[in-house]
SEDOTOR-392027 format. One record per residue (C-alpha): residue number from 1; y, x, z; chain. Coordinates in nm, 2 decimals, always signed. Example, Ala and Ser with C-alpha at 12.3 -4.5 7.8 and 13.67 -1.06 7.14 Angstrom:
<sites>
k 1; north -0.45; east +1.23; up +0.78; c A
k 2; north -0.11; east +1.37; up +0.71; c A
</sites>
This chain:
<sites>
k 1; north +1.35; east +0.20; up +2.15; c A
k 2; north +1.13; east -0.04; up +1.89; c A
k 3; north +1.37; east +0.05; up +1.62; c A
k 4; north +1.30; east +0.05; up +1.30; c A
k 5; north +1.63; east +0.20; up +1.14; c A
k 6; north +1.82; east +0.50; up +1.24; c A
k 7; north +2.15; east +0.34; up +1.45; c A
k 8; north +2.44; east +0.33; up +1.23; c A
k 9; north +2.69; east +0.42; up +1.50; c A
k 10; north +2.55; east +0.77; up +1.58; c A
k 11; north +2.85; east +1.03; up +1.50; c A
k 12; north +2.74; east +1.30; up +1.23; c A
k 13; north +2.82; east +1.58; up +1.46; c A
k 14; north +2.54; east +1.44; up +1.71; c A
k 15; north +2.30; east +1.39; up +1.46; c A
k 16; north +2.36; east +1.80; up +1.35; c A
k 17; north +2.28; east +1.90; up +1.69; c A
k 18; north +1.98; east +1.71; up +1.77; c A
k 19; north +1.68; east +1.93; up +1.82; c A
k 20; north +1.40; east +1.64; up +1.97; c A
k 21; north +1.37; east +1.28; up +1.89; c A
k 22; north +1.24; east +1.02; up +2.00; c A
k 23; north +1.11; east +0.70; up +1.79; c A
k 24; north +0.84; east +0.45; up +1.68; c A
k 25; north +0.98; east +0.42; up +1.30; c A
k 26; north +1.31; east +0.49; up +1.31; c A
k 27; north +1.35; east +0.85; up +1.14; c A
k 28; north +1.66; east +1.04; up +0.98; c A
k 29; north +1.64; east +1.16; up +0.62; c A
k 30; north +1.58; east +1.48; up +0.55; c A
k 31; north +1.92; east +1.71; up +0.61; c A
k 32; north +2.11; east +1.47; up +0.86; c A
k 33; north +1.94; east +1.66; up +1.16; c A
k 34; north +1.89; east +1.99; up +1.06; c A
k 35; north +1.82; east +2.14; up +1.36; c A
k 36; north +1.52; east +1.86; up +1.44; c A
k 37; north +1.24; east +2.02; up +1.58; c A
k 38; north +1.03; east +1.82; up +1.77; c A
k 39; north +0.98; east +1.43; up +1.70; c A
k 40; north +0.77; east +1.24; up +2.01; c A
k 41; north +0.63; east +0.93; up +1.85; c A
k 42; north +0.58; east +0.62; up +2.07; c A
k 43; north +0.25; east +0.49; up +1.93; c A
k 44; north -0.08; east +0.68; up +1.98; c A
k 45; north -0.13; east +0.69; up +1.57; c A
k 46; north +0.07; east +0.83; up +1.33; c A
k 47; north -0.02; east +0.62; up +1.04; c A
k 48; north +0.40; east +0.51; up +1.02; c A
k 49; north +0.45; east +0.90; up +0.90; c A
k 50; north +0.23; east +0.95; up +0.66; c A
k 51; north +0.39; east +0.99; up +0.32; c A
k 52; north +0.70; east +1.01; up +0.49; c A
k 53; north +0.96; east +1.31; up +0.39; c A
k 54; north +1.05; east +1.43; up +0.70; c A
k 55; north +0.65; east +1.46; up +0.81; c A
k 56; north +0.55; east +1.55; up +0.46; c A
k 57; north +0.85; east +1.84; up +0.33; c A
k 58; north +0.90; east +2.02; up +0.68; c A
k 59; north +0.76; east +2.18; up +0.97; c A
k 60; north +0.89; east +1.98; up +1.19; c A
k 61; north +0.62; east +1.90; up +1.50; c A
k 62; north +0.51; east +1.55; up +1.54; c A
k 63; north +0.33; east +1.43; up +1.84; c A
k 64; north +0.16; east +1.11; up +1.92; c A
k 65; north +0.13; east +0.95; up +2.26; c A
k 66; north -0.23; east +0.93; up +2.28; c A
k 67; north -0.34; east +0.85; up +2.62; c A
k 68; north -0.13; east +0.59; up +2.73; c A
k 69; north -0.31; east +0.29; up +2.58; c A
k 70; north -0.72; east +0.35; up +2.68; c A
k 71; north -0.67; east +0.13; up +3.02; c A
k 72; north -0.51; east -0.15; up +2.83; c A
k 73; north -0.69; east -0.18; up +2.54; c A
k 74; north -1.01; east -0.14; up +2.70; c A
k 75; north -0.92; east -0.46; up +2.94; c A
k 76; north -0.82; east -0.65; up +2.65; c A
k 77; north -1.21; east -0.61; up +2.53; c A
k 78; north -1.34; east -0.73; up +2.85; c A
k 79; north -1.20; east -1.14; up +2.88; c A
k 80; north -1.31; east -1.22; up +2.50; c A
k 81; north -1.62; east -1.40; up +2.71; c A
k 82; north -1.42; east -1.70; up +2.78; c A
k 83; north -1.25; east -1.74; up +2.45; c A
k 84; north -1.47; east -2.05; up +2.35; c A
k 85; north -1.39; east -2.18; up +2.70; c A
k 86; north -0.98; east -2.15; up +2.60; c A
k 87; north -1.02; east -2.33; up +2.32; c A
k 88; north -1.25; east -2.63; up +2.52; c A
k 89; north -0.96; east -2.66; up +2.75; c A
k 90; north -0.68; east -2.69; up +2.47; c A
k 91; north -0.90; east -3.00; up +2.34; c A
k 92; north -0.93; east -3.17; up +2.74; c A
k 93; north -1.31; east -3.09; up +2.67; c A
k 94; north -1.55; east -3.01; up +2.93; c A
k 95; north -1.83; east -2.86; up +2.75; c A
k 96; north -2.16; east -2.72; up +2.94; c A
k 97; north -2.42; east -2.51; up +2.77; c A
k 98; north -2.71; east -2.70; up +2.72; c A
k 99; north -2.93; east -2.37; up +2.92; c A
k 100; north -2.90; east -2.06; up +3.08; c A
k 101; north -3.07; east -1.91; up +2.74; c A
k 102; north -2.77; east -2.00; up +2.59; c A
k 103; north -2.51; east -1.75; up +2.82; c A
k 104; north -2.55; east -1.40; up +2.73; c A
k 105; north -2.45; east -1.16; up +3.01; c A
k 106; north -2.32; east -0.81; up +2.96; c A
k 107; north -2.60; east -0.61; up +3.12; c A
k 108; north -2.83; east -0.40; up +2.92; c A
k 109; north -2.60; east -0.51; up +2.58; c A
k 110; north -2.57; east -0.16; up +2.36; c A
k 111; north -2.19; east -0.10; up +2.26; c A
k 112; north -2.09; east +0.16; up +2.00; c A
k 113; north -1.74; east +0.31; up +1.98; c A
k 114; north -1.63; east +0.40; up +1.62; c A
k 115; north -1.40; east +0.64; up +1.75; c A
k 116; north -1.45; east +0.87; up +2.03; c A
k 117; north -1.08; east +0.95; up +2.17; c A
k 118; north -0.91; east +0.87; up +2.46; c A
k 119; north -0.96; east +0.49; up +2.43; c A
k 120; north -1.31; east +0.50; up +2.31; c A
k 121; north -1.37; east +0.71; up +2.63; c A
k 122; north -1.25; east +0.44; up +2.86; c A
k 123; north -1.42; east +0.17; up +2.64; c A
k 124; north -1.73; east +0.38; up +2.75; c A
k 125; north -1.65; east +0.39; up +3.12; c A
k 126; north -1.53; east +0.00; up +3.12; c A
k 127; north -1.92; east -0.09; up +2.98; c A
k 128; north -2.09; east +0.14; up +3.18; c A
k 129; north -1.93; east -0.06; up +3.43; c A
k 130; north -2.04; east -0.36; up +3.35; c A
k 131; north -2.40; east -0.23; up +3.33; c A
k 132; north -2.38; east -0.23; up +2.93; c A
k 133; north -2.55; east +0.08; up +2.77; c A
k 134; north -2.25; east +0.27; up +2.57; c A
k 135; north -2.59; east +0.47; up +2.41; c A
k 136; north -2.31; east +0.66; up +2.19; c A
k 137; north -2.08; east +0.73; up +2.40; c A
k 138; north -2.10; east +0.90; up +2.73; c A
k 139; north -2.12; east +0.67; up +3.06; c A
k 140; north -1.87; east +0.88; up +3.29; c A
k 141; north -1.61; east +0.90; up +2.91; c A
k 142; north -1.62; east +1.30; up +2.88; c A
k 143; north -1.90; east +1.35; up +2.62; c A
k 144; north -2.10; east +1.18; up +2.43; c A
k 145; north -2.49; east +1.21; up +2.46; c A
k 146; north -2.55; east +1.19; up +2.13; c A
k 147; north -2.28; east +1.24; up +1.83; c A
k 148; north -2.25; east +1.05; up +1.52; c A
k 149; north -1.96; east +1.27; up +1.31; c A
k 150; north -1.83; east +1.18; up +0.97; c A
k 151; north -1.91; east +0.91; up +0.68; c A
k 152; north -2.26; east +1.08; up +0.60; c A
k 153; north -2.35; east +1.01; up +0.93; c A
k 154; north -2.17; east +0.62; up +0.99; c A
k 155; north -2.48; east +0.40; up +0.86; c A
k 156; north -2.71; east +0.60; up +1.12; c A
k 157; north -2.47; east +0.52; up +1.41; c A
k 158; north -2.44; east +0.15; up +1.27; c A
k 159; north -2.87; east +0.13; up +1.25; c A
k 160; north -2.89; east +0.22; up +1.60; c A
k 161; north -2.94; east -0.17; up +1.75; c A
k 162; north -2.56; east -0.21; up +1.85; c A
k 163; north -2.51; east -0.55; up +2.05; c A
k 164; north -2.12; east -0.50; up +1.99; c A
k 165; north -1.92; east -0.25; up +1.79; c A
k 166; north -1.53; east -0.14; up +1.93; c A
k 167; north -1.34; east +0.00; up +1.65; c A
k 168; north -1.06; east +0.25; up +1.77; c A
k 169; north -1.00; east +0.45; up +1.47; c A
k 170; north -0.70; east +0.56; up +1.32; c A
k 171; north -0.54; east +0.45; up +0.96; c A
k 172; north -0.58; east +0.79; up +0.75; c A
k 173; north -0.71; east +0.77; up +0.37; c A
k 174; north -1.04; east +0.89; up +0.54; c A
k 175; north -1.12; east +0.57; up +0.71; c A
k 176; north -0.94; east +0.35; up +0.48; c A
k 177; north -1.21; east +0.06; up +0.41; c A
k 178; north -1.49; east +0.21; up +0.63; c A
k 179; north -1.65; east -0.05; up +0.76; c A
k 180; north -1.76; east -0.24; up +0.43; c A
k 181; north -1.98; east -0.49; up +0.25; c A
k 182; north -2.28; east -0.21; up +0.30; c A
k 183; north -2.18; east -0.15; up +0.67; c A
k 184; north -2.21; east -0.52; up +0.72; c A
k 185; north -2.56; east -0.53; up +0.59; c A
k 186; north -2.66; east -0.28; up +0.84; c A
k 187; north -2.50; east -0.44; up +1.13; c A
k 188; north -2.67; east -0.75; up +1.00; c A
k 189; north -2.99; east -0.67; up +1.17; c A
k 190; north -2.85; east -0.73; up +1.49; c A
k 191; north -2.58; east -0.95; up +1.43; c A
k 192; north -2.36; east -0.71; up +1.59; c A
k 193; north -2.00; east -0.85; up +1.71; c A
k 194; north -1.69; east -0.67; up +1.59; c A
k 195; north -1.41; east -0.57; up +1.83; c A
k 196; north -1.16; east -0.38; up +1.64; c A
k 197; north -0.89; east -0.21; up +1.85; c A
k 198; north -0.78; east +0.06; up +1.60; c A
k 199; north -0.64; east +0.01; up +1.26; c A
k 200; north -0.70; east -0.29; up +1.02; c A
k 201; north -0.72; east -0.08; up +0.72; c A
k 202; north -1.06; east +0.05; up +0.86; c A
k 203; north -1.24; east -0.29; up +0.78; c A
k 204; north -1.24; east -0.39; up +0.45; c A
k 205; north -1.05; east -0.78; up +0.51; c A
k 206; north -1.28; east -0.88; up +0.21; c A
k 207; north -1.64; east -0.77; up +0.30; c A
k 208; north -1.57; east -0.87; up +0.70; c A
k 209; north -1.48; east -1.29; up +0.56; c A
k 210; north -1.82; east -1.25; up +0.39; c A
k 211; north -1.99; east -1.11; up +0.66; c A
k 212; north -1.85; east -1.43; up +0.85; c A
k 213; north -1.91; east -1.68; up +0.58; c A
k 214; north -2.29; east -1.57; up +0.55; c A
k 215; north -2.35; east -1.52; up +0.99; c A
k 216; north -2.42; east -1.15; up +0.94; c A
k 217; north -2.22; east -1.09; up +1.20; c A
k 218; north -2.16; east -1.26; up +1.58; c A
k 219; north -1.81; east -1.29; up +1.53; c A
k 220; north -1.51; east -1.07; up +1.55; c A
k 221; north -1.24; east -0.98; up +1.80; c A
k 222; north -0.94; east -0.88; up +1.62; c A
k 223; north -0.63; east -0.68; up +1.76; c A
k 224; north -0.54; east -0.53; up +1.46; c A
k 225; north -0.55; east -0.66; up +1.08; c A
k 226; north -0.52; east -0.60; up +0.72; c A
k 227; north -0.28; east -0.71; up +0.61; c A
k 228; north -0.08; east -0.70; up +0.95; c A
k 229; north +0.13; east -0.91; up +1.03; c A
k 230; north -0.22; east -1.13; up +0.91; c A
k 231; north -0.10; east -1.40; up +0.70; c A
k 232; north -0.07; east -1.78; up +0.77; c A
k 233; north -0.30; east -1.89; up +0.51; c A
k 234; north -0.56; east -1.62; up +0.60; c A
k 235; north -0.93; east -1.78; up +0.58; c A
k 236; north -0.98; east -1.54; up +0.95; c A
k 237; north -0.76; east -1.80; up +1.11; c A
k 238; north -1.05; east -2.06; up +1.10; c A
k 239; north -1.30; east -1.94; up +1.24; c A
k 240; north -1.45; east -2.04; up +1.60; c A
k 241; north -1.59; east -1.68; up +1.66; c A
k 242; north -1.34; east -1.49; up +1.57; c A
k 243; north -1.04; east -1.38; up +1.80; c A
k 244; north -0.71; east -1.23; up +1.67; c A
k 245; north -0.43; east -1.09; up +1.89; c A
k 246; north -0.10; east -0.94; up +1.74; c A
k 247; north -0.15; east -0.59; up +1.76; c A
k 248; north -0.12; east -0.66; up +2.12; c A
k 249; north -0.38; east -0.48; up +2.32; c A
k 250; north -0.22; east -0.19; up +2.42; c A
k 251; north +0.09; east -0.35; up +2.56; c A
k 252; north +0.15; east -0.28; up +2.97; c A
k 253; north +0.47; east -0.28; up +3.17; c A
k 254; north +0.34; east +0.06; up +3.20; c A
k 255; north +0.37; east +0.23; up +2.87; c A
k 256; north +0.70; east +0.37; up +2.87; c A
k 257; north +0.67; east +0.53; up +3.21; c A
k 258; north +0.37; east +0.69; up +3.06; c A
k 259; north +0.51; east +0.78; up +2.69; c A
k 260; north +0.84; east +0.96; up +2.89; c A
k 261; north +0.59; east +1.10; up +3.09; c A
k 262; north +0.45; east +1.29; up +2.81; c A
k 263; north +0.75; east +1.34; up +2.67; c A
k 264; north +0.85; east +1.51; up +2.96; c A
k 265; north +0.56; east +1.72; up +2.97; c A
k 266; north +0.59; east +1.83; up +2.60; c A
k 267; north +0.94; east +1.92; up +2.62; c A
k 268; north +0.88; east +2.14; up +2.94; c A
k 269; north +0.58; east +2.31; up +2.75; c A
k 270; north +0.82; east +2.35; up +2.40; c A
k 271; north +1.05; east +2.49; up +2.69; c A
k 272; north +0.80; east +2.78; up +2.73; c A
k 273; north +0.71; east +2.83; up +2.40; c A
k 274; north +0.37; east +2.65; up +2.42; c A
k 275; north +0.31; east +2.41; up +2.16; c A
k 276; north +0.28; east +1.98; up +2.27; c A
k 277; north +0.03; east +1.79; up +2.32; c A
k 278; north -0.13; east +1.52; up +2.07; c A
k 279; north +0.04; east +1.75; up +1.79; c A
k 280; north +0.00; east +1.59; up +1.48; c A
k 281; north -0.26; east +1.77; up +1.25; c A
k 282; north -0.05; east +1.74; up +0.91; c A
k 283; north -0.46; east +1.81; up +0.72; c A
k 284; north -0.62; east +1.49; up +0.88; c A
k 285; north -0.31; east +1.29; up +0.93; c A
k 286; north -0.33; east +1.20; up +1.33; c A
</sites>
């Protein structure tokens, strides 16, 4: 199901009379499934299809399975507290804050999501519910009291006295790089922590190590890289506030129960000539 080839062993004659596939990255050329007309992806981006031929030279519909991921992802967020505490209890070392003054507690903290989809919307009901203000997002996750939309408007929604930004964008050329050196002076002002749960191509890798080398920044909680896998000799490795998981967040011993369920749901809707859900817009590449 995690392939990343087509299977060898799959006769031709099957292959001509496949109308629906589904995959992560495993996709035929263009020609050995002519009758393709409907390819469910597994992951809730589509970064993995862009520039490919069959996405790119057809009108074949792609969707993503957005929607499956928000409860996961947004619990991954919540446990970062007691990272220092992991790495105490590695070293045997029982180590107390010297005051209260030192513990920061989550009430009243302002979070901005970079990204208001279906897991920025639970991110917003997850810190609502632990009394943070999500003053960009909306509190119940089904609008936002107060939008912040495109590039033009980024630096405004990083000025706004975030405590902690979560990051849930997709990888398009639009968002490539983002979040850069300038976006790091901004955040500077507060010393905003990074939680980035989207793509690592939308933080320049560069400008966020010199955001850490010079403290404009908290510290970093890192599900998703560039470059991904991250490198062994990567300087992020070393340091104590910053937290990297392997692309990770979004796993649950629920996610294929809910990617066949809306595969299920799109094929019954294809069935009666209504178009799927999360279709991939082919013009902004998610």
């Amino acid at each position: 199901m995690y392939a990343k080839e087509i299977p060898n062993d799959v006769p031709a004659d099957v292959w001509e009379n496949i109308t629906a596939l589904y995959t992560w990255k495993a996709f035929p050329p263009i020609g050995l499934a002519p009758k393709l007309q409907y390819v469910q992806l597994q992951s809730a981006g589509a970064n993995q299809i862009l520039g490919l031929r069959l996405f790119e030279k057809t009108d074949i519909v792609f969707s993503t399975s957005n929607g499956v991921h928000p409860p996961q992802i947004s619990e991954w967020l919540i446990p970062l507290s007691v990272h220092e505490h992991l790495e105490n209890q590695k070293k045997r070392n029982c180590v107390d804050p010297d005051s209260d003054e030192d513990v920061e507690d989550a009430v009243g903290l302002r979070v901005g999501i970079l990204g208001y989809g279906a897991v920025g919307r639970q991110v917003a009901r997850v810190a609502k519910a632990f009394g943070m203000d999500p003053g960009l997002g909306d509190p119940a996750g089904e609008f936002p009291s107060k939008w912040f939309y495109g590039k033009e408007q980024l630096d405004d929604f990083l000025d706004s006295d975030l405590d902690l930004l979560v990051i849930t964008l997709p990888a398009t050329p639009a968002t490539a790089n983002m979040i850069g050196e300038d976006q790091f002076d901004i955040l500077s002002k507060k010393k905003t922590f990074i939680s980035n749960v989207g793509r690592g191509s939308v933080v320049d890798t560069k400008a966020l190590i010199a955001a850490l080398d010079s403290n404009k920044i908290r510290g970093a909680a890192l599900d998703v890289t560039e470059p991904e896998p991250l490198p062994a000799d990567s300087k992020l490795w070393g340091y104590k506030n910053v937290f990297i998981t392997p692309h990770c967040a979004g796993n649950s011993n629920h996610f294929n129960e809910r990617t066949f369920k809306i595969l299920a749901y799109n094929l019954e809707r294809r069935s009666k000539g209504q178009p799927p859900v999360n279709q991939v817009d082919r013009s902004l590449g998610y």
